[in-house]
C-alpha positions, 0 to 999 in steps of 0.5 A: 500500500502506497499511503505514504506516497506524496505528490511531489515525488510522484511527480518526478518518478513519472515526469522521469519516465516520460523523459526516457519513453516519450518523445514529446506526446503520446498514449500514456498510462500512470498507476498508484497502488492503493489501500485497500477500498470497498469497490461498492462504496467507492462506486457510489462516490463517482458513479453519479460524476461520470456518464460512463462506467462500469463495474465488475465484483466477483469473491474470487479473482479480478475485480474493476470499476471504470469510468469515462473513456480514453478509446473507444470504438463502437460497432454495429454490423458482422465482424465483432471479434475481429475489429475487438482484436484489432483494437486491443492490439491497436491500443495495447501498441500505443499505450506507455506505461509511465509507472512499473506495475506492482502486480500482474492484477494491476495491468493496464485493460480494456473492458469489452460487451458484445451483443448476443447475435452480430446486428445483420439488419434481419427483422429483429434489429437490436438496439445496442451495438455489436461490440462496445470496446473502451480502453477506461480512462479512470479504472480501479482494480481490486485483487485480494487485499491489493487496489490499484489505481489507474489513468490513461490518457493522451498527452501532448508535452509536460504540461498536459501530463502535468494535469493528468497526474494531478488528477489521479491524485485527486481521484486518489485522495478521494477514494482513500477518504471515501469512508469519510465522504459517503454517510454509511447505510445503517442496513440494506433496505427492506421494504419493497415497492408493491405497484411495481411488484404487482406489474411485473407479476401482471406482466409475467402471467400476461406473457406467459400465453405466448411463452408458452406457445413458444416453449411447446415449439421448441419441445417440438423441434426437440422431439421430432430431431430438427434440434438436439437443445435449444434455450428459449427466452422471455423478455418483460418490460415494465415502468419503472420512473423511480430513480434507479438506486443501483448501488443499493441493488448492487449491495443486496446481490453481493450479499444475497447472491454472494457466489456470482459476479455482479456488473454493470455497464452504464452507457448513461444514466437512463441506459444501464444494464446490471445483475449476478451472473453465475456463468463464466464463459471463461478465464485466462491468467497465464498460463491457467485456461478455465471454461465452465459449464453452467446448465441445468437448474433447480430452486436453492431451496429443493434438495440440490440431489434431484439435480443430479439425478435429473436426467433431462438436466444431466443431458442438457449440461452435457450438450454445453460440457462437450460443446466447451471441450469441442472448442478447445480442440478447434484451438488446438488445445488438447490437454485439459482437465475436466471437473466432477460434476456438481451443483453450485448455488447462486442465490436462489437458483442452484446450477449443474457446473462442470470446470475444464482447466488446461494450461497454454502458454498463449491464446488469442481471447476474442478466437476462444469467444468467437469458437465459445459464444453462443455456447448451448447454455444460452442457445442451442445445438446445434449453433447454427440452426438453433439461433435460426430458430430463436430468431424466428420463436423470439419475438424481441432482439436479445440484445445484451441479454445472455452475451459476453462482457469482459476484459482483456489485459496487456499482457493477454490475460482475460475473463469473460462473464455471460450476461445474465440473471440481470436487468436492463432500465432504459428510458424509465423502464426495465427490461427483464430477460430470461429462458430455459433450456429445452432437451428430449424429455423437458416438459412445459410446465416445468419450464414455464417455472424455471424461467419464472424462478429466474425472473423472481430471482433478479426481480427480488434484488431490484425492488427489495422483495422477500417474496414477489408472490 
């Protein structure tokens, strides 16, 4: 921990660096560790300074905050993970660190969303763009018990890196005092918003004759072998023109879904999506490769046994366990491990989860999500046909919903989540997304409940309900 750190002689390790690496004007990046902060109450500090930002907490490994952009670009159309790449290796070439980082955690990142399908112009046009990749301006990195705080920005001459160096320590200071700044909360709230509970409960049961239309094709598909699983959705969207109280909401998930990672991506203050994903697409910390299947469900409060010997769960994690081992051969990695199976709690909901580890000397992140994603956890098998078919049964675009979010670092390292069990508010209202997956044996009803268990799941965080029911 850097506390006893003090302006002046910063300035001039950093205005040393620059003589040596810099000509004149450039791309630079400057890091200070930190002590050691809570990333929620730090975000409730500046989450209302900056326009954009983003947040990513999970127990075990990286965590981030970012605000503002430094480089950005923004793609709608084919081609995603290529142009993605190509602006990593772009922004990564330019970018001089002016500081030496502490740690592997520290490394400078770029965060990445992805939409779930490429924008094509088909009949359902998604409303968010196929790539949104942005190198932070300001970003706070948390790491087991070490923080790091980073800038990045153009500069043209001393007097320009002079600004940026006061500012970070001014962000610096400010994040150090946070606990002095903010009044804490005496507790999480609990009470909840009963008009706006008994909407999304009208809605749910308003939606649930097409949904069920849709499901009972999908069983169809199944059982005459045009497709082997696919994961249908439904998408509810109702009022909501309270003022959004993210950080509260992002409080209640860290307690109560302890076991996933919480995010957040806030284009504005009225477009930000967020929730708990229980579902990592995969890791990379050199030289350890982590992917991780996610399928099968089952209510937290049942006996988590009836899972493993479900065989309609067993067989639809399967499709998503080989689908992941498929995909590593097609990268050329052929040495992996694979987990026992088991169920894993999140919340509410407990998933069948399988882990495949293998260790690679370097792998090119946005190769794995194009072979990776969309994966039969949230899509189908096969790929192909099956988002044929859920472009035809859904009626809303995806979006977000069920997509990668992410970084990639400089050195390589990356962690993408999928983006679900979450929800989006735009334009005072909330979008809430969520489906099941259909194999030989599934049956309606029950998946009718499964996607209800889900939406019950986020819906209860949102609106501080012990039981929307």
């Amino acid at each position: 921990m850097k506390n006893d750190l003090n302006l002046t002689d910063f300035l001039k390790d950093v205005f040393s660096s620059f003589d040596k690496k810099v000509e004149n004007s450039g791309l630079v990046s400057i890091c200070i560790e930190i002590p050691c902060i809570d990333l929620l109450q730090v975000y409730e500090l500046f989450i209302n300074k900056y326009p954009f930002s983003s947040f990513w907490e999970e127990s075990n490994g990286i965590s981030y905050i970012a605000f503002e952009k430094c480089k950005y670009v923004t793609l709608d159309g084919p081609k995603r993970f290529e142009v993605a790449k190509e602006f990593n290796y772009e922004n990564f070439k330019n970018l001089i660190n002016l500081t030496n980082e502490s740690h592997n955690s520290a490394l400078s990142k770029i965060i990445y969303l992805f939409s779930f399908s490429e924008n094509l112009n088909n009949n359902l046009s998604s409303d968010v763009p196929s790539l949104e990749a942005i190198l932070p301006k300001i970003l706070i990195i948390k790491s087991n018990k070490n923080c790091w705080l980073r800038i990045n920005g153009h500069v043209e001459g001393k007097s320009s890196l002079r600004t940026l160096i006061e500012e970070i320590w001014t962000i610096r200071n400010q994040v150090i005092n946070s606990g002095s700044e903010l009044i804490k909360s005496s507790g999480l709230k609990t009470s909840f918003d009963l008009p706006i509970i008994d909407d999304f409960l009208h809605s749910l049961e308003t939606s649930n004759t097409s949904l069920k239309k849709v499901v009972k094709r999908g069983i169809q598909l199944v059982e005459k072998g045009i497709l082997e699983k696919i994961v249908l959705a439904n998408r509810i969207k109702i009022k909501f023109k309270n003022k959004l109280d993210l950080v509260e909401i992002l409080k209640r998930l860290k307690k109560n879904h302890p076991n996933t990672c919480r995010y957040v991506w806030k284009r504005n203050n009225k477009d930000i999506s967020f929730g708990a994903s229980p579902e990592k697409l995969f890791s990379f910390n050199k030289p350890n490769l982590t992917l991780e299947a996610l399928a099968g469900t089952i209510s937290t409060n049942s006996n988590y046994k009836k899972l493993l010997k479900s065989t309609k769960d067993l067989k639809e994690h399967n499709y998503v366990t080989q689908y992941l081992i498929k995909c590593l051969e097609v990268s050329k990695i052929k040495n992996f491990e694979k987990s026992d199976i088991k169920v894993n709690s999140f919340g509410d909901i407990s998933h069948l989860q399988t882990l495949i580890f293998s260790e690679v000397e370097n792998i090119c992140p946005f190769e794995l999500l194009k072979n990776l994603h969309p994966s039969p956890a949230v899509c189908g098998y096969p790929k192909n046909a099956a988002l044929d078919w859920i472009n035809t049964l859904e009626s809303f675009p995806r979006g977000n919903y069920a997509s990668p979010m992410g970084w990639v670092d400089s050195s390589g390292n990356a962690s993408f989540l999928l983006a679900i069990r979450g929800a989006r508010y735009i334009e005072e209202n909330i979008e809430f997304t969520a489906g099941s997956g259909i194999v030989s044996g599934s049956v309606l009803e029950k998946e009718i409940d499964e996607i209800k268990l889900k939406f019950e799941s986020i819906v209860k965080q949102i609106f501080f309900a012990k039981n929307p029911r």
